[in-house]
C-alpha positions as CSV (number, residue, x, y, z in Angstrom):
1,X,-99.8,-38.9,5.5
2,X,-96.4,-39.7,5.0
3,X,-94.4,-42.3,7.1
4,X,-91.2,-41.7,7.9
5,X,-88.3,-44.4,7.8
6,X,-86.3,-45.6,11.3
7,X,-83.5,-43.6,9.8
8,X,-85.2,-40.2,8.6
9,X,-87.0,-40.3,12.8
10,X,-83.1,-41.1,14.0
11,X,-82.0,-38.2,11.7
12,X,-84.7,-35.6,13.0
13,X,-84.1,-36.6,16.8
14,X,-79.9,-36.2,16.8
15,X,-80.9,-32.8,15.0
16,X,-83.4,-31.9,17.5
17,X,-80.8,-33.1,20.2
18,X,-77.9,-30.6,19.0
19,X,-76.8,-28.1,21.1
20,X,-77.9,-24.5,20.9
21,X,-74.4,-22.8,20.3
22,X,-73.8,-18.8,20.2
23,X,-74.4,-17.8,16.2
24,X,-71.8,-15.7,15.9
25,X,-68.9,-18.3,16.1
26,X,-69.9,-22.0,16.0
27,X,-72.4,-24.0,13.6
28,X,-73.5,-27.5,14.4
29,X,-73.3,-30.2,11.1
30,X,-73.5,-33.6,12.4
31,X,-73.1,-35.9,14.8
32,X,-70.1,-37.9,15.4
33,X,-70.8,-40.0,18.5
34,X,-72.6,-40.4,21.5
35,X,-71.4,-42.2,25.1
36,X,-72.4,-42.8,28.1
37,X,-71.6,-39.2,29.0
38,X,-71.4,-37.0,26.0
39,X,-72.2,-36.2,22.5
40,X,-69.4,-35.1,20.0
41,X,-70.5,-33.0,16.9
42,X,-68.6,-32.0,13.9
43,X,-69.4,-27.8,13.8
44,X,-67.6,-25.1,12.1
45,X,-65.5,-22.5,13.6
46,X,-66.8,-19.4,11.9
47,X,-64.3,-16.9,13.5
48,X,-61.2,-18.9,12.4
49,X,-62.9,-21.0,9.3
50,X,-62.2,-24.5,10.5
51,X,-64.0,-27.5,11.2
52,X,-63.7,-28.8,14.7
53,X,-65.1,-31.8,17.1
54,X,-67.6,-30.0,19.8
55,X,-68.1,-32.5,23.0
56,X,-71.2,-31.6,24.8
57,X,-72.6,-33.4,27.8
58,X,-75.6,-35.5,27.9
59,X,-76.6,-34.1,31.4
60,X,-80.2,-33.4,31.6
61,X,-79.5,-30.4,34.3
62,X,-75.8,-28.2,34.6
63,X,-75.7,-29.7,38.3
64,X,-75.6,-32.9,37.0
65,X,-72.4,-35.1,38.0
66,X,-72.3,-35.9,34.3
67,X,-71.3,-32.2,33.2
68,X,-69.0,-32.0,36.2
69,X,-66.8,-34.9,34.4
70,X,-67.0,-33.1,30.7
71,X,-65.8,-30.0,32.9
72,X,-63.0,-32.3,34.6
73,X,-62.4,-33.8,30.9
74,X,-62.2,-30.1,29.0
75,X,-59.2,-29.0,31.5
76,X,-57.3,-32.2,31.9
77,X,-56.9,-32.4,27.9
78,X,-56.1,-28.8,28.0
79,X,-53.2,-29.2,30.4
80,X,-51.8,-31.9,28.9
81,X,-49.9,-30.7,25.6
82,X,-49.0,-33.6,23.3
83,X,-49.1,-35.1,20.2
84,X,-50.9,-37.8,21.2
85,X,-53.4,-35.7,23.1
86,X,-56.1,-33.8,21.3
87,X,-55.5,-30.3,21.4
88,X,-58.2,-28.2,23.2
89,X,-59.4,-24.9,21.3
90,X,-62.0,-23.5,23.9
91,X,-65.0,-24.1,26.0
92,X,-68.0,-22.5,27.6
93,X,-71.5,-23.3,28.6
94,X,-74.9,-23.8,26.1
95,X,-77.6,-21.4,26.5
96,X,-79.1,-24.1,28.3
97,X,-76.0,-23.7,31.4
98,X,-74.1,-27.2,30.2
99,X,-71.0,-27.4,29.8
100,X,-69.1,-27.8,26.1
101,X,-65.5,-27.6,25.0
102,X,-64.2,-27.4,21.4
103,X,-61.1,-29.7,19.7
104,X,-59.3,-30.2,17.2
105,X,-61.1,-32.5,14.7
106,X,-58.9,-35.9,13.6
107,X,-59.6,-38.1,11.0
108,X,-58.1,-41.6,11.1
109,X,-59.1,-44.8,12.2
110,X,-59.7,-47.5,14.9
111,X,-56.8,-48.6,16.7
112,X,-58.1,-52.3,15.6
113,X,-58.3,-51.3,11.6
114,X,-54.8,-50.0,12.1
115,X,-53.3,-53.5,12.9
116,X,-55.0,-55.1,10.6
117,X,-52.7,-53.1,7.9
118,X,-49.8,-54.3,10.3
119,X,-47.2,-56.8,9.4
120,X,-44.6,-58.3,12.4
121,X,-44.4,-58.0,15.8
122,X,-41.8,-55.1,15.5
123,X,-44.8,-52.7,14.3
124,X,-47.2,-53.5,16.5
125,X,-45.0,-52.3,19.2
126,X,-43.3,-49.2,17.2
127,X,-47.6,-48.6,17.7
128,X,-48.0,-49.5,21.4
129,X,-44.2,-47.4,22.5
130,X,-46.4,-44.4,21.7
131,X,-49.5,-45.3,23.3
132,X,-47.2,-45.8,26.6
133,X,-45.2,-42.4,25.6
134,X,-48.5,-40.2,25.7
135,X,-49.9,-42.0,28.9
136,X,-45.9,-41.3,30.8
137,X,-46.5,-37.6,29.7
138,X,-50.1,-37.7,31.5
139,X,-48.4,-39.7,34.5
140,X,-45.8,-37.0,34.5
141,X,-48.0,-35.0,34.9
142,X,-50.3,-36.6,38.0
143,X,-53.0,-37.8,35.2
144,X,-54.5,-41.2,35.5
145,X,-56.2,-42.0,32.8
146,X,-58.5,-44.9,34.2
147,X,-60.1,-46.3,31.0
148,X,-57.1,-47.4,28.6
149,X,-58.3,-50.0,26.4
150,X,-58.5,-50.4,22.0
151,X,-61.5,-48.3,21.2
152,X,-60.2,-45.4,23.2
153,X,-57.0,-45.6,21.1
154,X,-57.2,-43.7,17.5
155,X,-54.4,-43.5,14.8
156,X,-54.8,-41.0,12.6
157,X,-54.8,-40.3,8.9
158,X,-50.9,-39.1,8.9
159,X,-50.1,-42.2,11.6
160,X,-50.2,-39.9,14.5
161,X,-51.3,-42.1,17.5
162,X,-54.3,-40.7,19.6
163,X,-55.4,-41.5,23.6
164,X,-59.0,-40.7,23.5
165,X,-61.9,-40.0,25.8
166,X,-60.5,-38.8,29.3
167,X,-63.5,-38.4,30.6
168,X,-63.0,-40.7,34.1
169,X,-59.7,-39.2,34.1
170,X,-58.0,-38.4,37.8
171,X,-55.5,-35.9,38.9
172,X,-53.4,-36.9,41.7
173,X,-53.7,-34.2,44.5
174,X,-56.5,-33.4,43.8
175,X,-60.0,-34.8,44.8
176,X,-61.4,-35.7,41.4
177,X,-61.3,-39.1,42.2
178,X,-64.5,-38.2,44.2
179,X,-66.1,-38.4,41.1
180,X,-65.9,-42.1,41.5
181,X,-67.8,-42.8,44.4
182,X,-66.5,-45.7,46.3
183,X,-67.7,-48.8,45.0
184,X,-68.7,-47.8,41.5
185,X,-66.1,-49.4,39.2
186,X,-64.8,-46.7,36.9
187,X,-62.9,-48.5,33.7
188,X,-63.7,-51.2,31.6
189,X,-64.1,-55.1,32.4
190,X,-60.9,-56.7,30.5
191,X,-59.0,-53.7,31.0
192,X,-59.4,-52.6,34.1
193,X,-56.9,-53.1,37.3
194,X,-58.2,-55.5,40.2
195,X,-58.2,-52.5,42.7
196,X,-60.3,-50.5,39.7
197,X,-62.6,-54.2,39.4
198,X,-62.7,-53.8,43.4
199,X,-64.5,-50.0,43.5
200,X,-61.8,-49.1,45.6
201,X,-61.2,-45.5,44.0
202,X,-58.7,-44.2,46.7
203,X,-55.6,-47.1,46.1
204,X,-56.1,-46.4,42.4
205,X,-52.7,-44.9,41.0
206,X,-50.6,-44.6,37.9
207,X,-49.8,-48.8,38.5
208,X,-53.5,-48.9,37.2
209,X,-53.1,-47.7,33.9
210,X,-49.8,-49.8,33.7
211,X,-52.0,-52.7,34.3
212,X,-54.5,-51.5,31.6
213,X,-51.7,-51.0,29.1
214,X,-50.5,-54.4,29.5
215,X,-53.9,-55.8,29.0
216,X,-54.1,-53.9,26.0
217,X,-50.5,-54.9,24.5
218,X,-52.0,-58.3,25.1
219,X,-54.6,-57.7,23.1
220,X,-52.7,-55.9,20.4
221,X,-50.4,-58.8,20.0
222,X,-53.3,-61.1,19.7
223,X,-51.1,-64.7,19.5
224,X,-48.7,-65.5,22.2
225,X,-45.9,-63.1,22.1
226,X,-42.4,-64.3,20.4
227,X,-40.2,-64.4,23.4
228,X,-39.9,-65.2,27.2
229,X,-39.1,-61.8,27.7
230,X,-41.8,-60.0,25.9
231,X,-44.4,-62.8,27.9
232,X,-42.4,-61.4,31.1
233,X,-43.2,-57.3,30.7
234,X,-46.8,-58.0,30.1
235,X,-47.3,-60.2,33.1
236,X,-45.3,-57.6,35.2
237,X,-47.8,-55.0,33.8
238,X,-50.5,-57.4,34.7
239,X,-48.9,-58.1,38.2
240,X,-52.5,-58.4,41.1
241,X,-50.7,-56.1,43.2
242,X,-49.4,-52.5,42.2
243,X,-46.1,-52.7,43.3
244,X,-45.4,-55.4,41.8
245,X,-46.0,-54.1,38.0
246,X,-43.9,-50.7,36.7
247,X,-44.8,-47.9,38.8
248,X,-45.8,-45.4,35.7
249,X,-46.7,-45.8,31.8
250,X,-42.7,-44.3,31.8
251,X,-41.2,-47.3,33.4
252,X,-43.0,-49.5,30.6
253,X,-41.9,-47.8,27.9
254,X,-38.5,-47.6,28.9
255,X,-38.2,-51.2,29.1
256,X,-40.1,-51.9,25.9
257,X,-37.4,-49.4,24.3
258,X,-34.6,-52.3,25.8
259,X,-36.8,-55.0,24.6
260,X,-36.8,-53.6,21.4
261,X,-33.4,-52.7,21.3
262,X,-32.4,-56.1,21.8
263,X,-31.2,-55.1,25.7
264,X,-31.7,-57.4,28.6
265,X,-35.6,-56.4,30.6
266,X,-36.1,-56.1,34.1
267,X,-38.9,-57.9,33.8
268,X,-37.2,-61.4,32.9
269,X,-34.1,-63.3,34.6
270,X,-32.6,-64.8,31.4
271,X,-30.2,-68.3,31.8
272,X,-27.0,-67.5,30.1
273,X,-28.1,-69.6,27.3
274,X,-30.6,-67.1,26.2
275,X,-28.2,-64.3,27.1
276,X,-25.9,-65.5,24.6
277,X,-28.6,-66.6,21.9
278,X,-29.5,-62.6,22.5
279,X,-26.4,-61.5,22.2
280,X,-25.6,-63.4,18.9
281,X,-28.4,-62.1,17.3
282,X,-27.8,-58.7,18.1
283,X,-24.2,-58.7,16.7
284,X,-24.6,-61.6,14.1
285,X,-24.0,-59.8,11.0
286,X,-20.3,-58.7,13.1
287,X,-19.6,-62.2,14.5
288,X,-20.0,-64.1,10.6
289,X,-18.0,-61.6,9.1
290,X,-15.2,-62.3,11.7
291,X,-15.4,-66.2,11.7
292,X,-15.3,-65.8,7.7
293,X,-12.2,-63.8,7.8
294,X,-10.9,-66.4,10.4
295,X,-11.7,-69.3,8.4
296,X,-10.3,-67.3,5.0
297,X,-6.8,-67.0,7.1
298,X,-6.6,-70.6,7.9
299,X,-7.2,-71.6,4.8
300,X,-4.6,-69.0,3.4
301,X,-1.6,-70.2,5.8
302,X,-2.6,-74.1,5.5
303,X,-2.4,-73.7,1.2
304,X,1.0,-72.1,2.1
């Protein structure tokens, strides 16, 4: 008799677990993942030669709520066309009636192994402007994407910047937020908005995700950040009430851009000392260069 290893009875059971695709086009070669809702393989594209992600749900029946979501998932990526989307390819349903859809296929790293290669503050937010870009484009959109935190964030292997797994996703309009029933919190503890924390699916909105990006520039920035007005934006992300923080991902990274620019922040009421102290640093190279020649042309007329 011969005993098989924890590993080699893990092996056989993902391989027993993979999806019965149609022949003719896709083959299964391993798994990638597994969450709480689906399963993401790596498979070939035999019609166009390419390797490709494949996300199949784990629902146990095609009724399920859980392959409603990979359904919900499968059209909100494919509506939203960015770089720092994934790019849907196609979809359909396993012999078995459950839903799948097919994606591009990145290779990269974890948001948090990214910023460990990181040096400054400047580059950790030249990171976090294009988180906030790809979730304005989805606000712009009427996309919420409920569940922003660090492991959903993906940089990959050329630096491209990724927002992953919209699979709680909600369109405004639209009654997808029924797929949160009230009082279920949808969104992770840490990251999530107070109304999200409170189950309260209907007074969810955009202001949400602001609130979750915040938490995760936070988290990005790991020490205290360098300046009042950096302190300020996050706790205006942060804000208990909605309208009190920016009302889209849009607003936030507009005035990150003026942070970063060296530009005054709506967020922050600065004294005139700091104004100044801002003001000198942005021109200082300008302002020594003139007192020099100042100081050069007194000196000049007084050896007259």
């Amino acid at each position: 008799m011969i005993r098989l290893s924890d590993a080699a009875i893990g092996r056989l059971r993902d391989v027993a677990a993979w999806p019965e695709l149609p022949p003719d086009r896709y083959t299964v070669r391993a798994l990638i993942g597994r969450g709480g809702m689906g399963a993401v393989y790596e498979a070939h594209d035999g019609l166009l030669d390419r390797t490709v992600a494949l996300k199949v749900s784990n629902a146990a029946t095609a009724a399920s709520g859980l392959d409603e979501r990979l359904r919900l998932e499968g059209r909100v990526l494919a509506s939203l066309e960015h770089p720092g989307i994934v790019p849907v390819h196609d979809a359909g349903e396993l012999a078995d009636g459950r839903w799948f859809y097919v994606m591009k296929l990145v290779r990269g790293r974890s948001l948090q192994d990214h910023l460990a290669t990181l040096s400054g503050e400047a580059a950790v937010l030249a990171v976090f402007e294009r988180i906030a870009e790809t979730v304005a484009f989805a606000h712009a959109a009427g996309v919420i994407h409920r569940d922003l935190k660090p492991s959903n964030i993906m940089v990959g292997s050329f630096g491209e910047v990724l927002v992953l797994d919209w699979g709680v996703a909600a369109v405004l309009g639209t009654n997808t937020n029924a797929l949160a029933d009230e009082g279920v919190r949808v969104g992770t503890p840490g990251f999530m908005s107070p109304e999200q924390a409170a189950g309260d699916s209907s007074q969810v909105s955009k202001a949400a995700d602001v609130y979750s990006l915040g938490a995760l520039l936070a988290s990005m920035l790991g020490a205290a950040p360098s300046t009042r007005r950096l302190r300020a934006v996050i706790e205006k992300c942060k804000a208990a009430q909605p309208d009190g923080r920016y009302a889209n991902a849009g607003e936030l990274a507009d005035e990150l851009a003026r942070y970063r620019a060296g530009l005054p922040v709506s967020a922050y009421k600065e004294p005139a000392w700091e104004r100044f102290g801002r003001w000198f640093g942005r021109y200082r190279t300008f302002i020594l260069l003139v007192v020099a020649y100042l100081i050069m042309r007194a000196l000049f007329v007084l050896w007259r």
